[in-house]
Backbone as JSON Lines, residues from 0, in Angstrom:
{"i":0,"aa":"X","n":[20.95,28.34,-35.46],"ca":[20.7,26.96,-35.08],"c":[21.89,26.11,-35.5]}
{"i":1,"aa":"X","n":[22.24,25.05,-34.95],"ca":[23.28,24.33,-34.86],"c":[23.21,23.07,-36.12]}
{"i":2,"aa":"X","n":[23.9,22.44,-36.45],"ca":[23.53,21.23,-37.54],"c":[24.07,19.97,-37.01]}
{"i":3,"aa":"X","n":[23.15,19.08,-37.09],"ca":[23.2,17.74,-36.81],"c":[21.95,17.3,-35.48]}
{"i":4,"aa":"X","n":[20.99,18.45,-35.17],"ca":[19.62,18.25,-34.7],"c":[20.03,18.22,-32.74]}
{"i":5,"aa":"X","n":[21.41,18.84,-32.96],"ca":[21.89,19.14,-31.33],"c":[21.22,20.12,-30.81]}
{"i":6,"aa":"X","n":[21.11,20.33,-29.23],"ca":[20.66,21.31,-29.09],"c":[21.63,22.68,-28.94]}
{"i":7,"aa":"X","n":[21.42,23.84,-29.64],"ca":[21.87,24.87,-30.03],"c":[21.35,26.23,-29.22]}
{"i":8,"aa":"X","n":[22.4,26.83,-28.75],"ca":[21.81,28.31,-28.26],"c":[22.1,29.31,-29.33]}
{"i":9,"aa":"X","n":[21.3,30.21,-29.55],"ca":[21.95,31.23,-31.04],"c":[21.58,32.6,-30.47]}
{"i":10,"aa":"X","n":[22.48,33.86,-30.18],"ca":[21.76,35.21,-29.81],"c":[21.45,35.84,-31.02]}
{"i":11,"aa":"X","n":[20.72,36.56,-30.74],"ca":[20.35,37.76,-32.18],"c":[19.6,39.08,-31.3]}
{"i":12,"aa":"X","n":[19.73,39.89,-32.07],"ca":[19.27,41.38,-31.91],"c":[18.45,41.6,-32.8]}
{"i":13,"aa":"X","n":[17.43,41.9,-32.05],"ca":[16.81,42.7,-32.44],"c":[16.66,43.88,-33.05]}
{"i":14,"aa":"X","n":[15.59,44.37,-34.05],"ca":[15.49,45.41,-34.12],"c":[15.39,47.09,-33.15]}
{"i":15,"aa":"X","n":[14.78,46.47,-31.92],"ca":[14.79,47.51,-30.97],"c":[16.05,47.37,-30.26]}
{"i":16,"aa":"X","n":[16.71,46.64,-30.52],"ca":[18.06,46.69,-29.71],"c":[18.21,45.65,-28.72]}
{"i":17,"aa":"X","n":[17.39,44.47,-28.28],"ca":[17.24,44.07,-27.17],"c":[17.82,42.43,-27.66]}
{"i":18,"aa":"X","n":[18.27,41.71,-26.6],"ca":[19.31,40.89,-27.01],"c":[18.03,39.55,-27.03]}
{"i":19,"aa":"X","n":[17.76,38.44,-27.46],"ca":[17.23,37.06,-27.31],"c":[18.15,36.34,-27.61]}
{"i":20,"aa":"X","n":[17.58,35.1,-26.44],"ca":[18.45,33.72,-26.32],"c":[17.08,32.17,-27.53]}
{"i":21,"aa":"X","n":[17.72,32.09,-28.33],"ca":[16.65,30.97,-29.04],"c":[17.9,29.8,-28.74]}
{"i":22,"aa":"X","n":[17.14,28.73,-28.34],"ca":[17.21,27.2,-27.95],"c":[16.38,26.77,-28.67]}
{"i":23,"aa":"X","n":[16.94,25.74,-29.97],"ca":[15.91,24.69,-29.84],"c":[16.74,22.94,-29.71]}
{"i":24,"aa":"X","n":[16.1,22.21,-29.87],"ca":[16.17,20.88,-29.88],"c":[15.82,19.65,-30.32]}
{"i":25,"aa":"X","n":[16.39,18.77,-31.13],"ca":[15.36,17.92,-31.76],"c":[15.15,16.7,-31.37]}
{"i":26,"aa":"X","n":[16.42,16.02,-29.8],"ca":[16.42,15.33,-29.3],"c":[15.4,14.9,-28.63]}
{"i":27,"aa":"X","n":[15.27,13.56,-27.92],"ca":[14.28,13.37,-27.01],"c":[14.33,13.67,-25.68]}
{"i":28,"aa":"X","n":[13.48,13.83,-24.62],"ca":[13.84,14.57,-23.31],"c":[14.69,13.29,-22.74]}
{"i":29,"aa":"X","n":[15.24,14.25,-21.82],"ca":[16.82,13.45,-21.07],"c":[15.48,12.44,-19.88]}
{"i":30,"aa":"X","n":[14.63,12.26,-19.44],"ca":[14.15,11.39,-18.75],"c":[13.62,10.13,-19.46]}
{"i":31,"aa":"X","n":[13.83,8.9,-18.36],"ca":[13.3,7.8,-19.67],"c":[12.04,7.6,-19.57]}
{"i":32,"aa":"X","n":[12.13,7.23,-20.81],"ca":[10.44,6.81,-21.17],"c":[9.79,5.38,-20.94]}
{"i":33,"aa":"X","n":[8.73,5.3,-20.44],"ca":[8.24,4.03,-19.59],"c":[7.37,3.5,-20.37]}
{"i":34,"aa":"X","n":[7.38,2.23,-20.6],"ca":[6.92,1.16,-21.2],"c":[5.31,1.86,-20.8]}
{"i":35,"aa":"X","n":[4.32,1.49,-21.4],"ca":[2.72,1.81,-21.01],"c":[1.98,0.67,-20.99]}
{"i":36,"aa":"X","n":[0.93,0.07,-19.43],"ca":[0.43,-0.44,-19.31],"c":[0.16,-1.68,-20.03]}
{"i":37,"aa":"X","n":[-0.32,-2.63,-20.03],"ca":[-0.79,-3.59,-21.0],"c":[-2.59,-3.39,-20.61]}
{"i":38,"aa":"X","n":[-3.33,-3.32,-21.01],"ca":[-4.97,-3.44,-20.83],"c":[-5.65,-4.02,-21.73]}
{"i":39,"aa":"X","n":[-6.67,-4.45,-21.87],"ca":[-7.74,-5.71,-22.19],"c":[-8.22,-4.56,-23.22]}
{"i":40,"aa":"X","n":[-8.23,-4.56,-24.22],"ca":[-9.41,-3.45,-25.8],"c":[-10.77,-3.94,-25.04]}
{"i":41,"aa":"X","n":[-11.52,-3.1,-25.91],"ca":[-12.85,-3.13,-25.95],"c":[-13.23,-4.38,-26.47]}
{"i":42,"aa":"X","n":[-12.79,-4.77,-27.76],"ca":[-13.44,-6.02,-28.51],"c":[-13.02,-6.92,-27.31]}
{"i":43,"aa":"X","n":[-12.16,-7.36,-26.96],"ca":[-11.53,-8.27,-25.92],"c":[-12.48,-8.15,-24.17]}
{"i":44,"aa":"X","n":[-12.36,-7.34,-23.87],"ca":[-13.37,-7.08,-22.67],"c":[-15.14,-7.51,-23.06]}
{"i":45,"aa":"X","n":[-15.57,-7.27,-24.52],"ca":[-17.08,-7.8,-24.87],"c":[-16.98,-9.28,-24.71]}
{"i":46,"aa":"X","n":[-15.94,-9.83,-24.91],"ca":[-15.78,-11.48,-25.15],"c":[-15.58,-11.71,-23.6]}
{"i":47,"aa":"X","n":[-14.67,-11.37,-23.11],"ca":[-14.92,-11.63,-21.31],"c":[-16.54,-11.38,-20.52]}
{"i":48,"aa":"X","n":[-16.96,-10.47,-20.69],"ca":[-17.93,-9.89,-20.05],"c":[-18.93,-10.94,-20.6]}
{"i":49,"aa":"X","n":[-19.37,-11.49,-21.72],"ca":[-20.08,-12.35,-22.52],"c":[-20.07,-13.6,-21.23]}
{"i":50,"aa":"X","n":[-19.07,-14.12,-21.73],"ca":[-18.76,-15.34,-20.85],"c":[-19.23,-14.78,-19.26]}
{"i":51,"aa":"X","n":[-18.68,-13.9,-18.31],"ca":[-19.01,-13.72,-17.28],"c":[-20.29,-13.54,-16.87]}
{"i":52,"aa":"X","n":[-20.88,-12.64,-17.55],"ca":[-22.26,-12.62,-17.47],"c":[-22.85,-13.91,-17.73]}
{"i":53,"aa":"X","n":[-22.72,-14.64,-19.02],"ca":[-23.57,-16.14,-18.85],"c":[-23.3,-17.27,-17.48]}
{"i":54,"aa":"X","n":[-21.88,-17.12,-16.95],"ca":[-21.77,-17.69,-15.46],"c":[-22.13,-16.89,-14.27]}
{"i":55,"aa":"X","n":[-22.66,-15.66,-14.66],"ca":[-23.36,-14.97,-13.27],"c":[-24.74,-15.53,-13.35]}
{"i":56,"aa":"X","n":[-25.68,-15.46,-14.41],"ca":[-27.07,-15.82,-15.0],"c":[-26.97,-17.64,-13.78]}
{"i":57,"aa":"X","n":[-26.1,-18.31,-14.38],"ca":[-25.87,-19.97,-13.85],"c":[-25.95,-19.69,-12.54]}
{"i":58,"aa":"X","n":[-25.44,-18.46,-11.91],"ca":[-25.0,-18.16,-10.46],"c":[-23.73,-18.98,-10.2]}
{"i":59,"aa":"X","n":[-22.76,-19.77,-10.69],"ca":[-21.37,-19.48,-10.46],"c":[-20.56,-18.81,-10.33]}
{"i":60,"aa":"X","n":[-21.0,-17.41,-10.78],"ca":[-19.5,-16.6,-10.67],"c":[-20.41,-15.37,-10.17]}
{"i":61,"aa":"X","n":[-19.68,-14.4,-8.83],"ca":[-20.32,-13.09,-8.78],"c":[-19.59,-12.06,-8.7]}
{"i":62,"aa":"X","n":[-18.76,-11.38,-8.47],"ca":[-17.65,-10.89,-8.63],"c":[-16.65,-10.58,-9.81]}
{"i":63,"aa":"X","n":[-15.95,-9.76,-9.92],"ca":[-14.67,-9.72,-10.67],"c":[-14.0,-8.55,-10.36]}
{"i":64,"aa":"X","n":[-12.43,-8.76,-10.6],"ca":[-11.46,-7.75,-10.72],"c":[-10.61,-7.44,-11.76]}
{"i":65,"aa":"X","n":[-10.65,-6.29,-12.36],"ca":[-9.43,-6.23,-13.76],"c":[-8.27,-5.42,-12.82]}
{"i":66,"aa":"X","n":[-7.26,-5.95,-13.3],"ca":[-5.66,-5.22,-12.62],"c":[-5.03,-5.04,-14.05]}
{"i":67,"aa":"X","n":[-3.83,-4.11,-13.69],"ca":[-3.01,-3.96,-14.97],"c":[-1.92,-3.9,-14.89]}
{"i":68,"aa":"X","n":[-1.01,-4.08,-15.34],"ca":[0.28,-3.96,-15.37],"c":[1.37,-3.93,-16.23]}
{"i":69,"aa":"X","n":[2.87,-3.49,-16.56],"ca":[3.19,-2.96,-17.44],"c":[3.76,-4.55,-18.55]}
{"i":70,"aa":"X","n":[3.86,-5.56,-17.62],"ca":[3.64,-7.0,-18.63],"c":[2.29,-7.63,-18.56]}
{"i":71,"aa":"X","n":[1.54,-7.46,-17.97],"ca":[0.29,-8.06,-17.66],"c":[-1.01,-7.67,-17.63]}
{"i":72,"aa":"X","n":[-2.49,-8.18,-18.38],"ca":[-3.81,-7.16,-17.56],"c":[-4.38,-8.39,-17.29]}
{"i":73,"aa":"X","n":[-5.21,-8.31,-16.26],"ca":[-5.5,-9.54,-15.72],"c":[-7.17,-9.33,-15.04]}
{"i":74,"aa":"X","n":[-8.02,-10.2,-15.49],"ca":[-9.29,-10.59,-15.13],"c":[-9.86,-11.39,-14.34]}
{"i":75,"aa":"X","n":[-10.02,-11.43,-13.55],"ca":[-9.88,-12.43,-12.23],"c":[-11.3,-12.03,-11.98]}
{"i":76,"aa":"X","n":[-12.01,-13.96,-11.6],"ca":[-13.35,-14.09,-11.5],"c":[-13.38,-14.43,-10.34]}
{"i":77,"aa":"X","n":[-13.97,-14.0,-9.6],"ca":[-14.69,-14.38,-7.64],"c":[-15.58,-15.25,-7.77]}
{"i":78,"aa":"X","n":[-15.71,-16.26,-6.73],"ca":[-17.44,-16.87,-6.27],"c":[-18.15,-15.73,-5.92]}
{"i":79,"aa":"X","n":[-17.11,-15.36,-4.44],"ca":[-17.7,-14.16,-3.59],"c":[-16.74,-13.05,-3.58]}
{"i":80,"aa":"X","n":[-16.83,-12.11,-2.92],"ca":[-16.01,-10.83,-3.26],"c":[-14.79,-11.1,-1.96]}
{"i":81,"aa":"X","n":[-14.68,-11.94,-1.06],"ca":[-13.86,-12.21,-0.11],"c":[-12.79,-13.19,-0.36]}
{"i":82,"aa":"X","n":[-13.4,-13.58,-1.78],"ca":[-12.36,-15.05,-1.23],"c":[-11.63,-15.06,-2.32]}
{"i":83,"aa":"X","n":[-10.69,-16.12,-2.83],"ca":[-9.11,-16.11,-3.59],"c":[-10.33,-16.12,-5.25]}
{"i":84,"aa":"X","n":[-9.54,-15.56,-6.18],"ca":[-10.16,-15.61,-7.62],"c":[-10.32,-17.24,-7.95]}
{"i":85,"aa":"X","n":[-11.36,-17.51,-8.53],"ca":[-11.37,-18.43,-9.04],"c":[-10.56,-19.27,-10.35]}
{"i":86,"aa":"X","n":[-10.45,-18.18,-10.98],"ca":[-9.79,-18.2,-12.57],"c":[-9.49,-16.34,-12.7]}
{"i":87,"aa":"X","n":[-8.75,-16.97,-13.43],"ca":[-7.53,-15.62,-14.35],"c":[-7.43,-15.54,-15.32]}
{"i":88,"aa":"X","n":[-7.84,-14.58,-16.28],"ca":[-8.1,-14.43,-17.68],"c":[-6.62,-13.42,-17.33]}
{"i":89,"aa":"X","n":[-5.86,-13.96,-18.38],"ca":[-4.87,-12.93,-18.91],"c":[-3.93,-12.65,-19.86]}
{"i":90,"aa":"X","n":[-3.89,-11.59,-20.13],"ca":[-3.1,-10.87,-21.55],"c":[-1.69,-10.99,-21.21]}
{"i":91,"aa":"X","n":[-0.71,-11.26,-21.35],"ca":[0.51,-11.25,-21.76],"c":[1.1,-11.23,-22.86]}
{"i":92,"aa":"X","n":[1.22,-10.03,-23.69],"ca":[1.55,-9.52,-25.11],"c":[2.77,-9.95,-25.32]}
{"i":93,"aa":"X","n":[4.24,-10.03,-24.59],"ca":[5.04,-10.84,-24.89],"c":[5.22,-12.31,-25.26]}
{"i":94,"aa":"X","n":[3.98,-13.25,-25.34],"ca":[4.4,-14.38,-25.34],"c":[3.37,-14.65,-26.79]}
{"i":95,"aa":"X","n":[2.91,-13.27,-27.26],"ca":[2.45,-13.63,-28.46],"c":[2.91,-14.76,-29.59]}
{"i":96,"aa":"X","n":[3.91,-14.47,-29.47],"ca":[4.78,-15.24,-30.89],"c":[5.64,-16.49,-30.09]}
{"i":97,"aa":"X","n":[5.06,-16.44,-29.07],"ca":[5.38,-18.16,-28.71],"c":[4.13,-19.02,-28.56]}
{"i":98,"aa":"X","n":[3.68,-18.74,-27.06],"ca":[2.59,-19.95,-26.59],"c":[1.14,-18.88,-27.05]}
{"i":99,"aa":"X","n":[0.98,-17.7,-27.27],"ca":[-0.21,-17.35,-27.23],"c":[-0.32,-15.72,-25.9]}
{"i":100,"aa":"X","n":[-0.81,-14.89,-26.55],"ca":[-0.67,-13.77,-25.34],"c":[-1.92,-13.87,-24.57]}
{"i":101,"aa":"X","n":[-2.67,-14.98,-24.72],"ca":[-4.27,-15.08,-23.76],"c":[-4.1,-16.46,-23.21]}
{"i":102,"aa":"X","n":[-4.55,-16.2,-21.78],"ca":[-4.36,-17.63,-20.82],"c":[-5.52,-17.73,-19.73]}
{"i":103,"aa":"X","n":[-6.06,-18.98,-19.44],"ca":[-6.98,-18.7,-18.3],"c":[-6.06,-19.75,-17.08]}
{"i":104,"aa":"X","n":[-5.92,-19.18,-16.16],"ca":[-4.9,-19.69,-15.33],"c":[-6.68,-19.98,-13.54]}
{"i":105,"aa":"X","n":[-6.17,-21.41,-13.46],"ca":[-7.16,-21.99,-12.17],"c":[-6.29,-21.53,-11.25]}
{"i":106,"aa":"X","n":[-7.48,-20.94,-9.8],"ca":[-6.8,-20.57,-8.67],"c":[-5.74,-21.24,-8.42]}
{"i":107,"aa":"X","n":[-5.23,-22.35,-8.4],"ca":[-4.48,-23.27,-8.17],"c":[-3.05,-22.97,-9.01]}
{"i":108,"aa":"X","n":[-3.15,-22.28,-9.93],"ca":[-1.99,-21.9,-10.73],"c":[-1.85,-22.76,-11.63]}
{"i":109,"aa":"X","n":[-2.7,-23.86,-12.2],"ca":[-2.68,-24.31,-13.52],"c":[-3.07,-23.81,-14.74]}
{"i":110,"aa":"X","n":[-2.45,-23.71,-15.82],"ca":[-3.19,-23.25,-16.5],"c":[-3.57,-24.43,-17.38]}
{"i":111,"aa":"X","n":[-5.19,-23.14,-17.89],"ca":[-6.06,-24.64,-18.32],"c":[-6.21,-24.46,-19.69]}
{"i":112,"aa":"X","n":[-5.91,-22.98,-20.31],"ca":[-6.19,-22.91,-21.54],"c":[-4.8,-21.6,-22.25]}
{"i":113,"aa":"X","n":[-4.04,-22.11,-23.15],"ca":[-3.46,-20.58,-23.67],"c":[-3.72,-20.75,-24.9]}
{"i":114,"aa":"X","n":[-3.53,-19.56,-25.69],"ca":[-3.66,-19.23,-27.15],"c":[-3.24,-17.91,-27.95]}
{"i":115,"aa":"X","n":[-3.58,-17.69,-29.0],"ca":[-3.39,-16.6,-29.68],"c":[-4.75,-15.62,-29.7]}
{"i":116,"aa":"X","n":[-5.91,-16.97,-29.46],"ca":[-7.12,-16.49,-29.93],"c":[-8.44,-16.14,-28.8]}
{"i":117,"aa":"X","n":[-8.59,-15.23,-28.13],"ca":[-9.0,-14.54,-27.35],"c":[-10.4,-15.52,-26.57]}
{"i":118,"aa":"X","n":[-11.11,-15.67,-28.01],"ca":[-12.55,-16.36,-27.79],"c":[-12.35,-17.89,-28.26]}
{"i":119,"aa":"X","n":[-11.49,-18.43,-28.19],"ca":[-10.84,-20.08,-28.36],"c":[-10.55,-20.17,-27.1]}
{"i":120,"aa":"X","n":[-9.81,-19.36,-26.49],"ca":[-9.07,-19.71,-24.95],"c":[-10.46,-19.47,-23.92]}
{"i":121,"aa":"X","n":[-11.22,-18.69,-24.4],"ca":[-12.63,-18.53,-23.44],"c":[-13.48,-19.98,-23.57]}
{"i":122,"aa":"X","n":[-13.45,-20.81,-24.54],"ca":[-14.22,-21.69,-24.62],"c":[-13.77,-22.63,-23.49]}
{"i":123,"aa":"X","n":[-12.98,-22.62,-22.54],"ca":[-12.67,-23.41,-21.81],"c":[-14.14,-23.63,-20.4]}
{"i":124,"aa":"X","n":[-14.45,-21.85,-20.82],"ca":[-15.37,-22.36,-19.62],"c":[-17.2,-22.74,-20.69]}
{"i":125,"aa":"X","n":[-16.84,-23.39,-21.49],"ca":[-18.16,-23.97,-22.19],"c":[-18.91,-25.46,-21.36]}
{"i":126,"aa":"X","n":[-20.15,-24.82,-21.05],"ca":[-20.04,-27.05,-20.33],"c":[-20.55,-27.51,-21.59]}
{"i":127,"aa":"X","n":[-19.45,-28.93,-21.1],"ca":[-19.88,-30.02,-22.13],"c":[-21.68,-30.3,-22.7]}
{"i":128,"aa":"X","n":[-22.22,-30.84,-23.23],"ca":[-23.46,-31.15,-22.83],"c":[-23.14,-32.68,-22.82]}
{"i":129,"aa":"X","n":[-23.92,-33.14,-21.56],"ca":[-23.95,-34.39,-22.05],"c":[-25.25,-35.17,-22.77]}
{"i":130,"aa":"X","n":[-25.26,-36.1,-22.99],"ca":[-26.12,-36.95,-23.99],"c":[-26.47,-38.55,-23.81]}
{"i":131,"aa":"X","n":[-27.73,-38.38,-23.31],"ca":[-27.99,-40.15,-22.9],"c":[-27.56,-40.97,-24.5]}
{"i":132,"aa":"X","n":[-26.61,-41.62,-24.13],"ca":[-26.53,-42.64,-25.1],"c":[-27.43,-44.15,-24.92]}
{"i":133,"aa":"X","n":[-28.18,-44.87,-26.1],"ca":[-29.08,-45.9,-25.82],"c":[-27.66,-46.96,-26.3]}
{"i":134,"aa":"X","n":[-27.76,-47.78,-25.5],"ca":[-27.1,-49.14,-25.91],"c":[-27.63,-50.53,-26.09]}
């Protein structure tokens, strides 16, 4: 074997006489290696599904789609299963250590809520209550 973790060919003989080729290698394989998905955890998907389900119960929301991608996983809520998402729940792990890697973005492309904090940025879809005030 070779020194400095190169890859090395070494012959040797055998006892019966017969010749072997040993290769080894300690490098990494010559193809590159690809970034892996971004996707929503389990704890994170209970906190979506929470919220979704209490706006299916209201009958606002019926539908949904999760997509993924290698900067992005994305949760997108339907009225109906035909028509443009209503809202966009999404992970963007790069912008952790700036604005927050969780965002709920309106069909419209505003966004209405970002953060760090998964179930802070969900409170966006809380309704207010309102409250007869006496004057």
């Amino acid at each position: 074997m070779a020194d400095g973790g190169e890859a090395a060919g070494k012959t040797s003989q055998s006892a019966t006489g017969s010749l072997s080729l040993v290769i080894s290698s300690n490098s990494a394989p010559s193809k590159l290696l690809r970034e892996p998905d971004v996707f929503f955890n389990r704890a994170e998907l209970e906190a979506i599904l929470s919220v979704y389900g209490r706006k299916v119960v209201e009958g606002e929301w019926r539908d949904y789609a999760i997509g993924s991608g290698k900067d992005v996983a994305i949760f997108a809520v339907h009225r109906r299963t035909s028509e443009m998402p209503l809202y966009r729940i999404e992970k963007r792990p790069k912008l952790t250590r700036r604005q927050g890697a969780y965002s709920v973005v309106a069909a419209t492309g505003l966004v209405l809520k970002r953060g760090h904090d998964l179930k802070q940025v969900l409170k966006v879809f809380e309704k207010r209550a309102l409250r007869l005030i006496d004057a």
